[in-house]
Wavefront OBJ file of the C-alpha trace (Angstrom):
o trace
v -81.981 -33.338 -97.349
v -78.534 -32.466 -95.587
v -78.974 -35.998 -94.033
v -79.076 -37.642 -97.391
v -76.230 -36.116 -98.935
v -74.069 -36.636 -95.833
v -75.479 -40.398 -96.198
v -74.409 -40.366 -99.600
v -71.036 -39.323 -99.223
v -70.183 -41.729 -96.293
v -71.205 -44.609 -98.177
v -68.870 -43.545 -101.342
v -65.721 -43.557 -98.950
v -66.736 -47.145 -97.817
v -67.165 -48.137 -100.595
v -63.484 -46.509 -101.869
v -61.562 -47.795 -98.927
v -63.640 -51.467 -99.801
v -62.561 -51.443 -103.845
v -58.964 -50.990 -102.198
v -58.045 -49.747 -105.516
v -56.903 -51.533 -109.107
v -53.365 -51.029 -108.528
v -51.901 -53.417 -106.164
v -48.287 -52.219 -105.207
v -45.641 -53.686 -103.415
v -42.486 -52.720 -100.637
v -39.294 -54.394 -102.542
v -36.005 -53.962 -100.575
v -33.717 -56.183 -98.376
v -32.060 -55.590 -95.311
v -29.316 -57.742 -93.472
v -28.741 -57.075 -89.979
v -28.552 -53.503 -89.422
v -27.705 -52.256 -93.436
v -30.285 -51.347 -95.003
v -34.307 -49.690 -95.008
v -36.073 -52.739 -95.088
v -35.801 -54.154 -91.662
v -37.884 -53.369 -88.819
v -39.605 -51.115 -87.962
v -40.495 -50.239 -91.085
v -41.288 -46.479 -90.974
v -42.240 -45.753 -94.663
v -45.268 -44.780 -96.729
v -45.297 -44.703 -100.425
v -44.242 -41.369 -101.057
v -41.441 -41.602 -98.947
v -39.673 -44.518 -100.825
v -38.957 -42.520 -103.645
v -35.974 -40.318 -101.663
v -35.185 -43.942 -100.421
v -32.200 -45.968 -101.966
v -32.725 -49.993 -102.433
v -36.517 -49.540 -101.186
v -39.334 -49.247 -103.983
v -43.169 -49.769 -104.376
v -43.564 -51.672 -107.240
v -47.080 -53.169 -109.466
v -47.908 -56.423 -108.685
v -49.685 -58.212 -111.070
v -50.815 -61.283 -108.373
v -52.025 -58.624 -105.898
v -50.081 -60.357 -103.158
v -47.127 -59.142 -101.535
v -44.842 -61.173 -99.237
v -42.796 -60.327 -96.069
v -39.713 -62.752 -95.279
v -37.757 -63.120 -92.017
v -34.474 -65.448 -92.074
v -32.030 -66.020 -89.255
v -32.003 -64.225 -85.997
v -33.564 -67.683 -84.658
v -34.275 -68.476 -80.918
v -30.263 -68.794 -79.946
v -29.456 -65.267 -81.997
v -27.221 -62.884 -79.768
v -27.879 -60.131 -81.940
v -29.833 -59.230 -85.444
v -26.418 -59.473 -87.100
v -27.578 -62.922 -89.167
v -31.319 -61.358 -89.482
v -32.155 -60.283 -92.978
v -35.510 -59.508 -94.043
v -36.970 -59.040 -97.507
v -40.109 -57.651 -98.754
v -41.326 -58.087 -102.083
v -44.543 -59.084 -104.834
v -45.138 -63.108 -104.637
v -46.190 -64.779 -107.568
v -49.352 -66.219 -106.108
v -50.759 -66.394 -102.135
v -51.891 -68.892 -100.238
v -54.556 -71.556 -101.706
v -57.347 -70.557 -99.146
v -56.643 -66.477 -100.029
v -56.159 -66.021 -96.484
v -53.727 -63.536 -95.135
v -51.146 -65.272 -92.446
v -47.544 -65.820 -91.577
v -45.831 -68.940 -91.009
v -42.788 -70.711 -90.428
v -41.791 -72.307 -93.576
v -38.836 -73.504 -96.380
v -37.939 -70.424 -98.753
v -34.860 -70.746 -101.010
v -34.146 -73.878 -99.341
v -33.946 -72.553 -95.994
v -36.245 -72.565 -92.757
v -37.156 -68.614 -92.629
v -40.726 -67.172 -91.081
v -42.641 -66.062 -94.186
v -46.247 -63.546 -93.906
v -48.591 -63.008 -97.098
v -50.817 -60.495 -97.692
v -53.264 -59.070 -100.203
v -53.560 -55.560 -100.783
v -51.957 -51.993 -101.684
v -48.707 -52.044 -99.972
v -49.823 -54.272 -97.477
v -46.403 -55.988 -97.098
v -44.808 -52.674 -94.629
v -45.048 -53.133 -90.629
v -48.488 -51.478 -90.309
v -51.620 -53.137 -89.364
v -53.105 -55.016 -92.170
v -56.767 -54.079 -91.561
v -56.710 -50.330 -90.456
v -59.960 -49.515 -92.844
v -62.477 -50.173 -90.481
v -61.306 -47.891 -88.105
v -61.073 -45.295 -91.272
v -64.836 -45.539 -91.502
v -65.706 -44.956 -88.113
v -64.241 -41.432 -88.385
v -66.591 -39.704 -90.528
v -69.678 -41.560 -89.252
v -70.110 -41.417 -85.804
v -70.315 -37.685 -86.198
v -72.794 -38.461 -88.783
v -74.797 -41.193 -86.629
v -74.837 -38.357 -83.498
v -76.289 -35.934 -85.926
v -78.873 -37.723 -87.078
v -80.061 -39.548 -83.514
v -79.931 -35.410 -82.074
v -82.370 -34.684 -84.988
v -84.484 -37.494 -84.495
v -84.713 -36.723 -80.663
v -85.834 -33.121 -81.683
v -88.750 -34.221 -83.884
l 1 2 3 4 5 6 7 8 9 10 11 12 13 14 15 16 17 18 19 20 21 22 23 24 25 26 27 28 29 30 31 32 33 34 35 36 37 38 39 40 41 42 43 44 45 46 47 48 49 50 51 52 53 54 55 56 57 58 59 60 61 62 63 64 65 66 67 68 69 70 71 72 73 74 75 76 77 78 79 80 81 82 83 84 85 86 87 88 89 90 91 92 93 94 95 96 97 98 99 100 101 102 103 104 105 106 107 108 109 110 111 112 113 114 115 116 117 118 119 120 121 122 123 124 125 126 127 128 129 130 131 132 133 134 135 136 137 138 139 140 141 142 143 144 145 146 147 148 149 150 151
């Protein structure tokens, strides 16, 4: 019986951290060399953006968020030309594939990443929820192979 509920309640939090919730939010802020929040690394979470002037987590109706690096090419001394901008994209890629790329932005060559997801768009990993779900059921897996070995 304890088994069962334990069961139970693992396979609500997949299926939680799976529905990666209705609200899609993204970072918006811009940084140019070193003025500015938004550059990397980018240390926030979502509650700490609030005490945070010119960085915000904003809806986004898409659900895809967008990450863009310009200057600081392959001759840069310094980051002093490097200005990076997060923000909500209007639409993602046509295959719905998160990536980044070198590509033309606002006329200019800049290296561009897409993602889709809650806040997705900040300098974490973009698929940390695996490793979320292994916490709570190993112990549970261990539990149940030492009562099966008992029987």
């Amino acid at each position: 019986m304890q088994f069962t509920s334990h069961l139970l309640a693992v396979i609500l939090l997949i299926s939680l951290v799976s529905i990666d919730g209705l609200l899609r939010r993204c970072y918006q802020c811009r940084s140019r060399g070193e003025l500015g929040s938004c550059k990397d690394p980018f240390t926030f979470n979502a509650t700490d953006v609030e005490q945070e002037p010119g960085v915000a987590a904003i809806p986004c109706a898409s659900g895809w968020c967008g990450k863009v690096i310009e200057g600081g090419g392959t001759y840069a001394i310094d980051d002093y030309d490097l200005a990076i901008q997060r923000m909500c994209v209007q639409r993602g890629p046509d295959d719905n594939m998160d990536r980044c790329a070198d590509t033309i932005y606002n006329y200019k060559k800049v290296y561009m990443c897409f993602c889709q997801g809650d806040l997705c768009n900040g300098a974490r990993s973009w698929s940390s929820a695996p490793a979320m779900i292994l916490i709570p059921v190993v112990p549970l897996i261990a539990s149940w192979l030492l009562q099966r070995m008992r029987n």
